[in-house]
Structure formats: C-alpha cells, structure tokens
Short mmCIF file of the C-alpha atoms (twelve columns), coordinates in Angstrom:
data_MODEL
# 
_entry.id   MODEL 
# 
loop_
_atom_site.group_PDB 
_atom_site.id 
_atom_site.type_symbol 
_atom_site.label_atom_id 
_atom_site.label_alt_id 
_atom_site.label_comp_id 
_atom_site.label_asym_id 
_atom_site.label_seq_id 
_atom_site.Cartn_x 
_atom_site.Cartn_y 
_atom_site.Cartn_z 
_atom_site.pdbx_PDB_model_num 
ATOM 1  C CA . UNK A 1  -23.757 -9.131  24.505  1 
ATOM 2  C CA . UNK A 2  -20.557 -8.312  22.136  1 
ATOM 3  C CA . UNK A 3  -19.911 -4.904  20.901  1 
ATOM 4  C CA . UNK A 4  -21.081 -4.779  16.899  1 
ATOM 5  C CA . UNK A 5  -17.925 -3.603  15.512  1 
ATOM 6  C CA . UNK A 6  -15.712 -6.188  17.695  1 
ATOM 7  C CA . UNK A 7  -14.389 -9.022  15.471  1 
ATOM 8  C CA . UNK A 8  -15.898 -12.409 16.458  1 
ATOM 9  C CA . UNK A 9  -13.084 -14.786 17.428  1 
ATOM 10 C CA . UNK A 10 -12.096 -17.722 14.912  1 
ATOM 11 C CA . UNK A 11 -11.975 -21.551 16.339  1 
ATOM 12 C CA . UNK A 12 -9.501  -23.229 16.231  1 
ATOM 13 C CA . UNK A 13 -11.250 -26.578 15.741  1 
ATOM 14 C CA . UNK A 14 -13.198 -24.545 12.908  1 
ATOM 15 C CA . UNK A 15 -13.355 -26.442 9.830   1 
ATOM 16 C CA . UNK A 16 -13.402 -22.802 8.223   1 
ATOM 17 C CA . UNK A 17 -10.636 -20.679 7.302   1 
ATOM 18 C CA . UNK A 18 -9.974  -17.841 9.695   1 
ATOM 19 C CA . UNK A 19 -10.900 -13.935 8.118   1 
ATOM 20 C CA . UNK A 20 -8.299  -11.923 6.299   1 
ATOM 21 C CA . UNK A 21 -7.945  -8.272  7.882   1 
ATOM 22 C CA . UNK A 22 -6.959  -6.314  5.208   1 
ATOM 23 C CA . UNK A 23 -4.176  -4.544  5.187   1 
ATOM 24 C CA . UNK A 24 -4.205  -0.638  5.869   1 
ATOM 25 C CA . UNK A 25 -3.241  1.422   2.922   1 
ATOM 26 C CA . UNK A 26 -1.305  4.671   3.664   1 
ATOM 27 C CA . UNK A 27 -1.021  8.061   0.880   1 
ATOM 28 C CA . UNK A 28 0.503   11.186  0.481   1 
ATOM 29 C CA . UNK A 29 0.273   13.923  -0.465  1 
ATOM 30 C CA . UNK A 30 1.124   13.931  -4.727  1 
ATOM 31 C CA . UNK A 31 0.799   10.289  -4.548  1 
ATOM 32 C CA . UNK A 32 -0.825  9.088   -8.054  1 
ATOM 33 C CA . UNK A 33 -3.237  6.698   -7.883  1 
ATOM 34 C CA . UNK A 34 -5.903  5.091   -9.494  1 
ATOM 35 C CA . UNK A 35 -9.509  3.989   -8.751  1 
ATOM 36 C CA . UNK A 36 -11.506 1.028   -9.928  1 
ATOM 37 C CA . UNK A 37 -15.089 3.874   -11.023 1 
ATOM 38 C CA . UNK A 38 -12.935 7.331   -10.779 1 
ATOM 39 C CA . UNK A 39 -9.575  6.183   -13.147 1 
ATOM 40 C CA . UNK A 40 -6.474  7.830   -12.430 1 
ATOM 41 C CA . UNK A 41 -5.750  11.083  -9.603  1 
ATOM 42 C CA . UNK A 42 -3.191  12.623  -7.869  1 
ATOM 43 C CA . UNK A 43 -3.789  12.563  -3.775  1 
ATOM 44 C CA . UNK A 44 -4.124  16.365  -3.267  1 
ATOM 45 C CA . UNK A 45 -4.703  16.067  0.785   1 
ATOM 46 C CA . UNK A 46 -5.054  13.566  3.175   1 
ATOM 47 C CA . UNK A 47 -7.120  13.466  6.407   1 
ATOM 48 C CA . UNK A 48 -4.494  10.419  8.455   1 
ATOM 49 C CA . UNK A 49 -6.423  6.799   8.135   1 
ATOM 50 C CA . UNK A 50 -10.107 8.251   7.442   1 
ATOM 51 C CA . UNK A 51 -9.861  9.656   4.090   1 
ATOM 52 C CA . UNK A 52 -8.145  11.178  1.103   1 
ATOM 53 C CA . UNK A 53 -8.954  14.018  -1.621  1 
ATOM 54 C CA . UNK A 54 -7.875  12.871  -4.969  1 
ATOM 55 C CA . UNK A 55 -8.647  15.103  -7.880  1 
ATOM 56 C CA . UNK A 56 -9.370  12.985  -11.172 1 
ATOM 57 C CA . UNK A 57 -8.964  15.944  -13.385 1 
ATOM 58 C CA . UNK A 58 -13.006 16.474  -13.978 1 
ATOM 59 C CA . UNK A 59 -13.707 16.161  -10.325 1 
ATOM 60 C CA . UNK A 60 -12.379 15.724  -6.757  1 
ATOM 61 C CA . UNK A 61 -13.792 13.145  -4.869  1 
ATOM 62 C CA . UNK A 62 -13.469 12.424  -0.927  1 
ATOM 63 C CA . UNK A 63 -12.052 8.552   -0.648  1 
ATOM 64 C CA . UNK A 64 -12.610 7.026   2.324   1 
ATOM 65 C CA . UNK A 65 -10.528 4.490   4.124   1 
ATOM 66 C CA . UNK A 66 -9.952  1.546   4.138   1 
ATOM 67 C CA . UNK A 67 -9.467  2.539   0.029   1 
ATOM 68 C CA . UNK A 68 -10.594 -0.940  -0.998  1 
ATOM 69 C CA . UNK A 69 -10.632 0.268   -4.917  1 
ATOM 70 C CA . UNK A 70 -7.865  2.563   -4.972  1 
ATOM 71 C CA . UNK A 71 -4.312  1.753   -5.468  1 
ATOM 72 C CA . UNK A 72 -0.741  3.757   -5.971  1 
ATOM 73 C CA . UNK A 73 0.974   4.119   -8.520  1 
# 
C-alpha cells in the first residue's frame, strides 16, 4: 500500500502529460504582496516554508504555503 501524500509515478508510455509540481514561493520579511480575496499586504513575519503573516491594512491574515494566490510585488 503507498503512503497518501507520496506522488504516484508518471508512465512513460502514458498517453497523458506528466503533473506540474509547482514551484515553491519564498518571502520576507517587508516583502509587498498581493492576494487574489485579501488585495494588497506587506509580509510582516514569516514562519520558513509553512506560512506567512501579511497585514492587509484592515486585517492580518495567516497565509499558508504553498501561497497558490499570493504573489510579490
């Protein structure tokens, strides 16, 4: 039985295209960003490739990774 979280492994005779990993995105502290529901934020801490704390001005919000909808500016 495989592990759930492993990645299954792509054929090479597969007449399908193999998955895209996304790429990890790294921020810093004072980065500005912005966020597809939230708008625009400056990072105010980070917690190293689990999450960031961006304040949007009328609230802070907890973004975790892999920040799919969030982007630098």
């Amino acid at each position: 039985m495989t592990k759930p979280d492993a990645p299954k492994r792509h054929l090479p005779t597969s007449p399908f295209k193999a998955p895209v990993v996304p790429t990890a995105k790294h921020f810093a502290v004072g980065d500005q960003v912005t966020h597809d529901v939230y708008g625009l934020g400056r990072v105010i801490d980070t917690e190293e490739g689990v999450a960031a704390l961006v304040d949007f001005g009328s609230s802070r919000m907890r973004i975790l990774s892999p920040y799919t909808k969030m982007t630098k500016l």
